[in-house]
SERO-4910 file (N, C-alpha, C, O; in steps of 0.05 Angstrom, whole numbers):
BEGIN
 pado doro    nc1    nc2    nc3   cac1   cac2   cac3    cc1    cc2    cc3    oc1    oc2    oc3
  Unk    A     17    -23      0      0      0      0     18     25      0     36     24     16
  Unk    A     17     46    -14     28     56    -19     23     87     -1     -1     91      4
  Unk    A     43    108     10     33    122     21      7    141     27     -5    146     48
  Unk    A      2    148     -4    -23    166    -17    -42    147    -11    -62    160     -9
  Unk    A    -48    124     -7    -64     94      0    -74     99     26    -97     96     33
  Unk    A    -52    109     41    -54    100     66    -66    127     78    -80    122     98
  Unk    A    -65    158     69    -72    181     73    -91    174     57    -88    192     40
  Unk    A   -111    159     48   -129    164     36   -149    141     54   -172    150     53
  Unk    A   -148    124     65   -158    110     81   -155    113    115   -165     98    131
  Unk    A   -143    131    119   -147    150    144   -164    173    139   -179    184    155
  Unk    A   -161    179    117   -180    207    118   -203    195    118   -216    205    137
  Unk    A   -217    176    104   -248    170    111   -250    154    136   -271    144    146
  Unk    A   -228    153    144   -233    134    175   -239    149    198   -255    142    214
  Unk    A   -221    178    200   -231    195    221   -247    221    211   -236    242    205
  Unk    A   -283    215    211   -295    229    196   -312    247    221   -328    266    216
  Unk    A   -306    239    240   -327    245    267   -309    279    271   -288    288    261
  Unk    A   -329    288    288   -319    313    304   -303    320    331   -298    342    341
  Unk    A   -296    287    339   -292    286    367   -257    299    373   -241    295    354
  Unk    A   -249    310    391   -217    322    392   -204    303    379   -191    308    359
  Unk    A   -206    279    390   -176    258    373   -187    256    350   -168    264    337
  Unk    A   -206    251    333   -206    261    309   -202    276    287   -201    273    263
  Unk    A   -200    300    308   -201    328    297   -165    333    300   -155    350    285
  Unk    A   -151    319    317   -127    319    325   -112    290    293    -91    293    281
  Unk    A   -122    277    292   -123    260    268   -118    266    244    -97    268    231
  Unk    A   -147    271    238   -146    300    206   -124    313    212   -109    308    193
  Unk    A   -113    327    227    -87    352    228    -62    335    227    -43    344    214
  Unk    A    -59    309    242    -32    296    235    -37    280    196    -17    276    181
  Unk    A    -62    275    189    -62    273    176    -48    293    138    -38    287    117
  Unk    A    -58    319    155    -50    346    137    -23    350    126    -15    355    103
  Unk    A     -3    346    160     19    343    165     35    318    139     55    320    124
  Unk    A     18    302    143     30    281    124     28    281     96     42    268     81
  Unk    A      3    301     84     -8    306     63     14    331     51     13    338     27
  Unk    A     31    341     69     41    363     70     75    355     63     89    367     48
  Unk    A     81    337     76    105    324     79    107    312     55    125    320     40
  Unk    A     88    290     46     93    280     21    103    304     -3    125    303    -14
  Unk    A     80    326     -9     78    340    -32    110    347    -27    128    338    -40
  Unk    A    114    366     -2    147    370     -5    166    341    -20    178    345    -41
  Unk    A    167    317     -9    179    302    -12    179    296    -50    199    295    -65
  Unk    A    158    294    -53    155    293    -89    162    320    -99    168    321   -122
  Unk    A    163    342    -86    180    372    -99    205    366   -106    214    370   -128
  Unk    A    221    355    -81    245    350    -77    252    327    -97    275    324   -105
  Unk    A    234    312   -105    245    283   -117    245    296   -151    260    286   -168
  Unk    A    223    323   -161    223    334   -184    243    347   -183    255    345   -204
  Unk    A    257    367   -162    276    379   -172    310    373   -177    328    386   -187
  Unk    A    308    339   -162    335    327   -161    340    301   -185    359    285   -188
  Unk    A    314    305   -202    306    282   -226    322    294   -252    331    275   -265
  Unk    A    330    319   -263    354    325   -275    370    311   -265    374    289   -277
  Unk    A    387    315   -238    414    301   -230    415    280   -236    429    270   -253
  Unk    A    399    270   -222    398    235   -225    396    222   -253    408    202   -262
  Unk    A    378    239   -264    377    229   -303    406    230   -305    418    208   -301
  Unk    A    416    243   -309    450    259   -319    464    240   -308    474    226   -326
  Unk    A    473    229   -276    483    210   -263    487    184   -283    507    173   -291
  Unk    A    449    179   -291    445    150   -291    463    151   -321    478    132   -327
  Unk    A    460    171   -338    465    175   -363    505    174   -363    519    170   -383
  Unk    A    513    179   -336    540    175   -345    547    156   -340    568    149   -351
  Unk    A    531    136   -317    538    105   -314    531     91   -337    543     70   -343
  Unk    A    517     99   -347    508     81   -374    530     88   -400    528     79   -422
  Unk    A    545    101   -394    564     92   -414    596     84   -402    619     89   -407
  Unk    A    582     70   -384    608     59   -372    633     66   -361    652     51   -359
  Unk    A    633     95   -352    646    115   -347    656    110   -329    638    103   -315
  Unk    A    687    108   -311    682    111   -275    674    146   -263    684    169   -267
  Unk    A    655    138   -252    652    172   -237    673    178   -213    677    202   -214
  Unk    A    688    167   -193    712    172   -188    700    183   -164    716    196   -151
  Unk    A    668    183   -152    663    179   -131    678    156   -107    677    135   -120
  Unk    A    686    151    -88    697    140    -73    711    121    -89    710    101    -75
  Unk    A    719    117   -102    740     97   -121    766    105   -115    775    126   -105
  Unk    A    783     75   -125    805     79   -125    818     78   -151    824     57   -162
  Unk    A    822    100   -162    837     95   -189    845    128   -197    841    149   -187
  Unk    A    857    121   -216    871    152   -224    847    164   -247    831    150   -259
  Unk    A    849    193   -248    819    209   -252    840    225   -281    864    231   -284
  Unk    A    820    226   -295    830    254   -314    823    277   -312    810    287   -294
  Unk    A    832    287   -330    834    314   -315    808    326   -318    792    315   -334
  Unk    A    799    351   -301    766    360   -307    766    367   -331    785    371   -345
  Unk    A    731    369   -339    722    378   -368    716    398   -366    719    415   -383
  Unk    A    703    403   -339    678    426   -333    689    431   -304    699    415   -288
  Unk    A    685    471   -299    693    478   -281    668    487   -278    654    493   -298
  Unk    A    660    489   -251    632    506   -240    647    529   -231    669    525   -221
  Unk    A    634    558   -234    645    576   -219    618    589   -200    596    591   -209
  Unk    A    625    599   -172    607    611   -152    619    623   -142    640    619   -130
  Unk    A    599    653   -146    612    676   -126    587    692   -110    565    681   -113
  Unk    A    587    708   -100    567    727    -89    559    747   -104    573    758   -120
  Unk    A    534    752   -100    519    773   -110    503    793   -101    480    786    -96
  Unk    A    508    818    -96    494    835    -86    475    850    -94    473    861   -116
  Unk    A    460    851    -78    428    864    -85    426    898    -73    448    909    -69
  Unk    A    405    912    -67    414    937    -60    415    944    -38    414    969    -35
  Unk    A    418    930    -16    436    931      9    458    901      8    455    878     -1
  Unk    A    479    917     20    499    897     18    492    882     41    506    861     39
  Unk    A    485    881     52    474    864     78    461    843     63    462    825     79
  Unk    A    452    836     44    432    819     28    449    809      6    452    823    -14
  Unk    A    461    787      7    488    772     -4    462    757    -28    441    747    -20
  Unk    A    470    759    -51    457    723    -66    484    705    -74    507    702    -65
  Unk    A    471    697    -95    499    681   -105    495    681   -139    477    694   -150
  Unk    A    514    664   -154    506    667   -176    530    644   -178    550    643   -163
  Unk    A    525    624   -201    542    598   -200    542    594   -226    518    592   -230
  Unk    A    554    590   -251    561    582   -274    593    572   -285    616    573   -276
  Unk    A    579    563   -311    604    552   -322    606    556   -348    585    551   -361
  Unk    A    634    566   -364    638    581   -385    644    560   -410    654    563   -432
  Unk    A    630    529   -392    645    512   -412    617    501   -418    621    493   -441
  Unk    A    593    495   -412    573    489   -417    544    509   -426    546    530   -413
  Unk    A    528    509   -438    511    518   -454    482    505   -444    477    482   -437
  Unk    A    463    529   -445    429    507   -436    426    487   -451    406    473   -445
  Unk    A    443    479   -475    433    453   -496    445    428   -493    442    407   -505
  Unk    A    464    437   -465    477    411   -451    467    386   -440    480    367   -433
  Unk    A    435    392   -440    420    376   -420    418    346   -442    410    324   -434
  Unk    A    426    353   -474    428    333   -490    459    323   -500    464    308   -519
  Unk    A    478    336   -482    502    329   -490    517    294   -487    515    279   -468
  Unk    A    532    290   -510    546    270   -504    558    268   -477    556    246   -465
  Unk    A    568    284   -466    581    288   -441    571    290   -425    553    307   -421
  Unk    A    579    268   -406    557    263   -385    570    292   -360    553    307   -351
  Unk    A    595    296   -353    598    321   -340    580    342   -348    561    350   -334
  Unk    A    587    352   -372    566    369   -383    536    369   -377    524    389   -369
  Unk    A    525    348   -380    501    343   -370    495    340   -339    475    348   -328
  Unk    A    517    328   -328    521    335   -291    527    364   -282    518    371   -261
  Unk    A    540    379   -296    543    403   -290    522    426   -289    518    444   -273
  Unk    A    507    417   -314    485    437   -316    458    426   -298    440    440   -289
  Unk    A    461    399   -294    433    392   -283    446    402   -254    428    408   -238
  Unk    A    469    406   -244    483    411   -211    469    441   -219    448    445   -206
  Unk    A    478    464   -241    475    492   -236    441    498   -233    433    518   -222
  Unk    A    429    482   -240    396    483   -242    387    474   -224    363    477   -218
  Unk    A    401    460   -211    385    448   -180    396    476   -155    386    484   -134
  Unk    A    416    483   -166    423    508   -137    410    523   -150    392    526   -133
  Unk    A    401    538   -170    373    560   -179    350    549   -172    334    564   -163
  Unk    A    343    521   -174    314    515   -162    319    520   -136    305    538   -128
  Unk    A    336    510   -117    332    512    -90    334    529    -78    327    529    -55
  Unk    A    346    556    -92    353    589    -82    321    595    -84    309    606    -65
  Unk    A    305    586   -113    279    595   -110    255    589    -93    236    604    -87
  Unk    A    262    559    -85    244    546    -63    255    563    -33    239    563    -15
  Unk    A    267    569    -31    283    578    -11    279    608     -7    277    614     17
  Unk    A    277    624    -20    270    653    -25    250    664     -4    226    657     -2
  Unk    A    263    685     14    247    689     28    229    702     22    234    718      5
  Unk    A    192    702     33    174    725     26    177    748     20    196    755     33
  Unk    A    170    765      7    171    795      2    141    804     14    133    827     14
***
């Protein structure tokens, strides 16, 4: 049974008005709430992982915890700060002079890890963004 299963068969189970019910429905909300974040997070980290799976699939070593000798990089990420109109209010700004938005179809799986890495720190600066 799958989670959405299981928040769907509590919700018609505590249908009464009584406190622990009413206390029910609200842990229930909580969980209705938790999930949607959890599937935000699983959309905005589904670039990476595409790109990942796309460089294991050509048999590549990624040189994560391995032991072996690495070549040299392809792709440099660069990150620096960015100021808005009080300097008190830092952003950031992160690119790379070696990749292009048309990377997301490149032979190169760095290339394609690089840009799906620079698009996940802009999604999460935006999820993150405080109110105005």
């Amino acid at each position: 049974m799958t989670d959405a299963e299981i928040i769907q068969r509590a919700k018609a189970t505590f249908v009464l008005d009584t406190p622990t019910e009413r206390l029910a429905r609200e842990l229930i909300g909580v969980a209705e709430r938790a999930e949607q974040q959890r599937d935000e997070l699983q959309g905005l980290l589904a670039p990476l992982r595409d790109a990942v799976l796309f460089a294991r699939s050509q048999r590549r070593p990624m040189g994560i915890g391995q032991d072996h000798s690495r070549a040299p990089s392809c792709v440099r990420i660069e990150l620096g700060a960015e100021y808005g109109r009080e300097r008190d209010c830092i952003g950031f700004w992160i690119d790379s002079d070696e990749i292009a938005h048309t990377d997301a179809d490149s032979l190169s799986p760095c290339h394609r890890i690089a840009l799906a890495l620079i698009r996940l720190a802009y999604s999460v600066a935006e999820k993150v963004k405080p109110p105005r």
